[in-house]
C-alpha positions, 0 to 999 in steps of 0.5 A: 500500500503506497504512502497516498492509499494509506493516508486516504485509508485512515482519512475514510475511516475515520467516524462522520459523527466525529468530524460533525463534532469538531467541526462544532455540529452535535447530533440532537438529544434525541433523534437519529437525525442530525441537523444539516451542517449545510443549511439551516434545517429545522426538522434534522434531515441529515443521516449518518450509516454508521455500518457504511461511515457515509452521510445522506443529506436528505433535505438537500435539493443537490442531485449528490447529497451524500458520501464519506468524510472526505467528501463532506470535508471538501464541501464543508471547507471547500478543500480539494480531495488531497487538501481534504485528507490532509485535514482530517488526519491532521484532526486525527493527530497525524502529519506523516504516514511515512514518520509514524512512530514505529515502537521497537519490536521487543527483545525477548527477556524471557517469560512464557513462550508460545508457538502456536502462531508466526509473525508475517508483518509488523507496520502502521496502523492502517486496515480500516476496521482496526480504525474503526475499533479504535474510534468506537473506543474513542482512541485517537489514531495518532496515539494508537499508533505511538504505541501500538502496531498493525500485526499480521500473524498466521497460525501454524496448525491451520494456515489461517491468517489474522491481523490486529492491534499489537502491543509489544511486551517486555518479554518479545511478545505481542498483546493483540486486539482483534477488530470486533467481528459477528461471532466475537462482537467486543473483539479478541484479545491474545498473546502472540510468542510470549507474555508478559507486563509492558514497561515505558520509561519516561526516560530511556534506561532510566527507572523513574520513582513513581510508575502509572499502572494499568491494566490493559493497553485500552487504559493506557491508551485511553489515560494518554487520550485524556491527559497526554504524555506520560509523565511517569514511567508506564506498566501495563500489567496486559492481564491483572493475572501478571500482577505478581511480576511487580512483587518488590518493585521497589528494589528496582527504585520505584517508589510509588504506583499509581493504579488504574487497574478495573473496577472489578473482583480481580482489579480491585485485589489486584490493586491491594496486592501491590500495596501489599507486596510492591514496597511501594506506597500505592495510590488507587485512582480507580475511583476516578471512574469508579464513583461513575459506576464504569469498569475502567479508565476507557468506559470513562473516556467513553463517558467523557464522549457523550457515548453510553458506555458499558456499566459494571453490571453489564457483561464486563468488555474484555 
């Protein structure tokens, strides 16, 4: 896929609703009609697909009254097809395919082994249903692809072939997020050749006193979402089972960890075994989210969207 094809790829996948949103339109209460953002509209006329990501403005007396986002931006800017692309990746965070930050592939460091798939390719972030997934948990492409990677993958015993989000783990593994699909609607979430804890430095080679904590690459992504960057070093536990590789943390000078692990059973006992085998002095932030009824961090940033997230009570996502 050229650097042109990649670009326009991200661009058209990138939810109509969203670009309504920063453009300053918002959809009505109620309603699944939004308000043309082309003419004053009293009785809201304009319809977004979201199967599709394509837009109809049915009150338009215009013979081409619809399309995608790149459309809609040229007619609401007047920019050009290519001026248009560039805008909205700009929105998204991105200003160069080509200089997308590529996170080192990990050096294995030991832990749990598996062999039951291979890697076929590592790159940017650019199959649009992954997109889409991204945007349905209201992550922006610009962060996903800080961290994260597309990774293709075949598994040995059938041939079959898979792509996802890939996040790198310490011990040279991948954590992958699969696109949601009809017979696993909330995604898929595996470890590909090992598994184990993520860690990111604030500063390279150099352990920083006080760590966030997090139990999944979705939190972390979405902490990053709300905040920016991390001004402590990162560990992403990748499973709250991978608590126990931060006994005595402390001996390697951190101090403090800060939790945003899940408003559940396992997330709950996860957070008091750190504050009492890590050494470390434990700060609880999921009340953040907790107080708000939500299982974690990216229901909250969901929240924060104006999306109904899902609740504590509901089938927890994985």
């Amino acid at each position: 896929m050229t650097d042109w094809e990649t670009r326009k790829s991200i661009a058209l996948a990138i939810p109509i609703g969203r670009i309504l949103e920063h453009e300053g339109f918002h959809k009505p209460p109620s309603g699944k009609m939004w308000a043309s953002p082309f003419r004053e509209d009293k009785n809201p006329s304009f319809a977004i697909y979201t199967d599709t990501n394509r837009w109809v403005d049915y009150g338009s007396p215009d013979k081409h009254r619809g399309g995608d986002g790149i459309n809609l931006v040229q007619k609401l800017k007047g920019l050009s097809f290519m001026e248009a692309v560039d805008y909205l990746l700009e929105m998204d965070g991105i200003e160069s395919v080509q200089n997308l930050p590529c996170p080192s592939t990990p050096k294995n460091t030991g832990g749990k082994t598996f062999s039951a798939q291979r890697i076929d390719s590592v790159g940017p972030i650019t199959a649009r249903s992954l997109i889409a997934y991204l945007h349905s948990r209201q992550i922006p492409i610009g962060v996903a692809q800080k961290y994260c990677r597309e990774v293709h993958y075949t598994y040995f015993k059938t041939g079959s072939e898979y792509f996802g989000i890939g996040f790198p783990n310490d011990a040279g593994g991948w954590v992958i997020r699969t696109a949601p699909y009809p017979k696993c609607p909330k995604g898929n979430k595996l470890d590909i050749l090992a598994y184990g804890i993520t860690t990111i430095r604030k500063e390279d080679g150099k352990v920083c006193r006080e760590a966030y904590v997090f139990e999944g690459v979705f939190d972390f992504l979405s902490w990053v979402a709300l905040y920016g960057n991390p001004d402590k070093d990162v560990i992403v536990l990748n499973s709250v089972e991978n608590v126990k590789a931060l006994s005595r943390i402390s001996s390697s000078g951190t101090e403090a960890l800060y939790g945003y692990l899940d408003n559940d059973i396992p997330g709950i006992a996860a957070t008091a075994y750190l504050a009492i085998n890590s050494g470390c002095r434990v700060i609880d932030r999921s009340d953040l989210y907790r107080e708000e009824r939500l299982n974690d961090l990216n229901d909250y940033l969901v929240a924060r969207q104006g999306v109904q997230p899902s609740r504590i009570q509901q089938n927890k996502r994985e």
